[in-house]
C-alpha positions in Angstrom: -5.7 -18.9 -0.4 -8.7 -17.0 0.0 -8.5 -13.1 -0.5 -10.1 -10.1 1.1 -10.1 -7.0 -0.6 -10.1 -3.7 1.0 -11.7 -0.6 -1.0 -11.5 2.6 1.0 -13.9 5.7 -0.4 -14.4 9.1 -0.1 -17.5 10.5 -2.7 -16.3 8.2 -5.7 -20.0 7.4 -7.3 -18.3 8.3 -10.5 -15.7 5.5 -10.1 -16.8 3.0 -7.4 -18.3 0.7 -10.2 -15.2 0.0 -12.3 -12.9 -0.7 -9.1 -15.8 -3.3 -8.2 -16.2 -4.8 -11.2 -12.6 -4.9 -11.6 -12.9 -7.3 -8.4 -15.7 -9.6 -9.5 -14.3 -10.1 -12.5 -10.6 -11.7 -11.4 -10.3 -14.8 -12.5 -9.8 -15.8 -9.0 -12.6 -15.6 -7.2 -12.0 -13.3 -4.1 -13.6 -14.5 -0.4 -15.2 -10.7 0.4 -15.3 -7.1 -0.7 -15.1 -4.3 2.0 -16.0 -0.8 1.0 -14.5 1.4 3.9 -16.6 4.4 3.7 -15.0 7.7 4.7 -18.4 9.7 5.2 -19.3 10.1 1.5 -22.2 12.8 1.2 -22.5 11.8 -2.5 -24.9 8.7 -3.8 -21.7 6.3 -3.8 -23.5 3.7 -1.0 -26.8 3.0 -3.5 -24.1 2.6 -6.4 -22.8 -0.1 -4.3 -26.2 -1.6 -3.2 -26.9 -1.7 -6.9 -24.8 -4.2 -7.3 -26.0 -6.5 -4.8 -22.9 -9.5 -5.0 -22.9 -11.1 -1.3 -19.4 -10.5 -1.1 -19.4 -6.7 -0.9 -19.9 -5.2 2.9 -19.8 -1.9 3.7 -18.3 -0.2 6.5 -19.7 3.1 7.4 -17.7 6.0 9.0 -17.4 10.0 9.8 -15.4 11.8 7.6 -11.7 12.1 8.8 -9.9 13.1 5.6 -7.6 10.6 6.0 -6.6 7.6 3.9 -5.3 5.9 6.7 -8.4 5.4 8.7 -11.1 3.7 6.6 -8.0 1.5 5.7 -7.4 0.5 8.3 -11.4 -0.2 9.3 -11.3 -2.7 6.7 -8.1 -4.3 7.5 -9.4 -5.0 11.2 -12.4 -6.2 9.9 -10.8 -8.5 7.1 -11.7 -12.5 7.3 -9.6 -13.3 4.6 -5.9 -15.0 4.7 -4.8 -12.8 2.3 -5.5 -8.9 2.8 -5.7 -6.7 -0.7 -5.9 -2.9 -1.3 -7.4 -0.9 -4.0 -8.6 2.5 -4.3 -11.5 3.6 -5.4 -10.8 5.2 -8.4 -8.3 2.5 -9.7 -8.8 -0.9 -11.1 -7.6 -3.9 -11.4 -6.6 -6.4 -14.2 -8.4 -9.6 -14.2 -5.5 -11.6 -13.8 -3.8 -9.8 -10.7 -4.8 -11.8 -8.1 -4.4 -15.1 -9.8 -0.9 -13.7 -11.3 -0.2 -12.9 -7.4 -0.9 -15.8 -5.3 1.2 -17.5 -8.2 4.0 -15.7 -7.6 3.4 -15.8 -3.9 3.5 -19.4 -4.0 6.9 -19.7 -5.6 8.7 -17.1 -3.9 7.2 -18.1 -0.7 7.0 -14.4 0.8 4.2 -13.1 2.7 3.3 -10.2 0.6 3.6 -8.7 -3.5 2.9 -6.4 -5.6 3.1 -5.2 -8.9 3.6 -2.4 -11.6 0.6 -0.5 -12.7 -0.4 1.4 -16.3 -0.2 4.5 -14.8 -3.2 7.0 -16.1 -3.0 10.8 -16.1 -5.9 13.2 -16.8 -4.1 14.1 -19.9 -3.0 11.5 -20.8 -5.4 7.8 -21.7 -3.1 6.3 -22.7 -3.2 2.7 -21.0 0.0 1.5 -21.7 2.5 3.9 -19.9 3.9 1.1 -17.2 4.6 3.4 -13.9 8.0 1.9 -13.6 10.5 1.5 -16.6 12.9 -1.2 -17.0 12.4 -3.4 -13.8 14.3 -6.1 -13.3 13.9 -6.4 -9.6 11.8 -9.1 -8.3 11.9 -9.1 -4.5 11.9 -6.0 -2.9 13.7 -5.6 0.6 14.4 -2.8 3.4 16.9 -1.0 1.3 15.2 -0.5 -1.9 12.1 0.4 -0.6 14.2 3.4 1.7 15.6 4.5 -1.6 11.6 4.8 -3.3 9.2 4.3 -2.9 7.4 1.3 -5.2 4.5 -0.2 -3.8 1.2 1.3 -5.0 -1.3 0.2 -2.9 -3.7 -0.5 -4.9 -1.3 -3.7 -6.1 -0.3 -4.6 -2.4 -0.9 -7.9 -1.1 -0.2 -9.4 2.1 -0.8 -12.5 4.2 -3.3 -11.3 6.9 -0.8 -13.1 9.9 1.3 -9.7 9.7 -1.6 -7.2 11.0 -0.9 -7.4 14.3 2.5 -6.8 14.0 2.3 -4.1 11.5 -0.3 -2.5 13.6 -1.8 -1.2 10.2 -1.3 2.6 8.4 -0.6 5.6 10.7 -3.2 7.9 11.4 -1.2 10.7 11.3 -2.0 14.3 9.5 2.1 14.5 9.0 1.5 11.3 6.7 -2.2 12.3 5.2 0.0 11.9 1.4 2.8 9.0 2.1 1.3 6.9 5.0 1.1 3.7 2.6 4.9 4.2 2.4 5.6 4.0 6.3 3.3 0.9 6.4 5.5 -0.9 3.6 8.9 0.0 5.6 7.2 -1.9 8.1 6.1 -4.5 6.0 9.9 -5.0 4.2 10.6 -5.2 8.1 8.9 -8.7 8.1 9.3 -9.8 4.7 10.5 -9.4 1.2 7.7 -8.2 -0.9 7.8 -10.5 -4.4 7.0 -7.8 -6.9 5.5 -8.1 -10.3 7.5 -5.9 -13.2 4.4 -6.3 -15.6 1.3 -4.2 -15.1 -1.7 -5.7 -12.8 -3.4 -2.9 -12.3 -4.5 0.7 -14.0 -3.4 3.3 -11.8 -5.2 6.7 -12.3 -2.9 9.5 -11.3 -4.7 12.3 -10.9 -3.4 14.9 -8.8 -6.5 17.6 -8.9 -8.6 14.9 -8.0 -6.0 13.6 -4.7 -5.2 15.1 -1.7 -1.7 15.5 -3.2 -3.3 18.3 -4.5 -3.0 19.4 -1.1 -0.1 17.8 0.1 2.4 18.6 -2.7 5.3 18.4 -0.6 5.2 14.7 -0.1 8.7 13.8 -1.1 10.0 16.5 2.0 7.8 14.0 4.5 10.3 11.0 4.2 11.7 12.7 7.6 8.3 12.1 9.2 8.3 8.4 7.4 11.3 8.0 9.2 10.3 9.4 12.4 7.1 6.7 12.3 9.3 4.3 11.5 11.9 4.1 14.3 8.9 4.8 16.6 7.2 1.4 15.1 10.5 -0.7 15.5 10.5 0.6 19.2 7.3 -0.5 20.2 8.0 -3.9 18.0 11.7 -4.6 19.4 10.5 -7.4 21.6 8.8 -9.1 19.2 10.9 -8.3 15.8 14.1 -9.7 18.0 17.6 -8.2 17.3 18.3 -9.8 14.5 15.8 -7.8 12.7 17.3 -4.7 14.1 20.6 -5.8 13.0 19.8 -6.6 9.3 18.3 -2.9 9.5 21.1 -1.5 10.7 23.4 -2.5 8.1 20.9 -1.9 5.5 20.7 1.7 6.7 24.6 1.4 6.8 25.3 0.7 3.8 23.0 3.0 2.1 24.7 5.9 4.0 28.1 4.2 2.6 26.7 4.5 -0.9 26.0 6.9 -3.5 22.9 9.2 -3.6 21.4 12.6 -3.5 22.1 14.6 -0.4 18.9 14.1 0.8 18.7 10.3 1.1 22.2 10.5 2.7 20.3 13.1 5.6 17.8 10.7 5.8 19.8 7.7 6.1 22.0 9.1 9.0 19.0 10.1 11.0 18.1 6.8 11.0 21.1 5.1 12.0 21.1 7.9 15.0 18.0 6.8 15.7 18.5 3.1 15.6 21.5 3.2 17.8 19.4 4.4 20.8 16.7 1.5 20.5 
């Protein structure tokens, strides 16, 4: 079960290191480490040549000031049966992907991932979990339409599922939230085991994100769910109607259910949409 791990940058020299290191020191040993450059103009490619492990590659590319792209440069390139993300400013615990491929194993889903500490600028403190109270271990269509809780930098998934996934949009509507329309697709083709404790530390900071310029994130579900419906289209021969049934009624009964005003708009657009594929 040999791992590839994806680490997208963008002028992290002051960070790059730890989300490295945080890699070579898992105590399971990953196959290969891609840094996806994003045009950096900063000294972040000698930080990475300084420390010369045969595993790390890097990937060169023109700025495009999206997430989505240098992604999805590495996940093209990956040689790895399993396919990992993490950004560059975050880091892993060294028991993530051994805890994992574990859990992998005896769920027997293609993909995981995990609760994070969650770090603010204000706030380093490292045990703040970024979800409270989970009890959930498997995480399906219908959660995932009601929030969002896959960070990438704890998702995991077998690398069979690229093709079909067709990897994150590269989309300026979806500069801040195109992770989340790539795991709609994902809980599309699988249950994604998830891990309540913390594997990873998460640093949240917003000044230093392009949240800062997308603050509106939470109004783009609409455009999630536009990219969405347009995926399943192009995917309707090979996702079979089955899988478009067991959408259906998941969207179904969430319209049925309770929730903010909101999440009910959003959930009858989709059943709109659905019904004409």
């Amino acid at each position: 079960m040999d791992v590839s791990v994806i680490i997208p940058t963008w002028n992290r020299a002051s960070t790059i290191t730890r989300a490295i290191l945080s890699v070579l020191n898992q105590t399971k040993d990953v196959k290969e480490i891609i840094i996806c450059d994003d045009g950096s103009t900063d000294n972040t490619l000698d930080i990475v040549r300084d420390i010369a492990d045969p595993r790390i590659r890097w990937l060169s590319g023109i700025h495009s000031g999206l997430p989505a792209v240098p992604r999805n440069r590495g996940l093209f390139e990956a040689k790895g049966e399993w396919i990992a993300f993490l950004d560059s400013d975050d880091e892993w615990l060294p028991r993530k992907i051994e805890s994992q491929l574990a859990l992998i194993s005896k769920t027997k889903n293609l993909a995981a991932c995990s609760n994070a500490f969650r770090i603010t600028a204000n706030n380093q403190d490292f045990s703040n979990s970024y979800f409270d109270n989970d009890t959930v271990l498997l995480l399906d269509l219908k959660q995932l339409l009601k929030i969002n809780k896959v960070i990438c930098s704890s998702a995991l998934f077998h690398s069979s599922l690229i093709s079909k996934l067709e990897g994150f949009p590269e989309n300026h509507n979806l500069r801040a939230i195109e992770d989340y329309a790539l795991w709609l697709r994902l809980a599309c083709l699988t249950p994604i085991a998830y891990h309540p404790a913390p594997l990873l530390r998460y640093y949240d900071d917003p000044s230093n994100s392009i949240r800062k310029e997308d603050s509106n994130a939470g109004l783009q579900k609409n455009q999630v769910l536009s990219d969405f419906h347009a995926w399943r289209s192009r995917k309707s021969e090979t996702l079979g109607p089955l899988t478009k049934l067991n959408i259906w009624n998941t969207l179904n009964q969430l319209e049925k259910g309770r929730g903010s005003a909101q999440l009910h708009f959003f959930i009858k657009k989709a059943l709109n949409l659905i019904n004409h594929l």
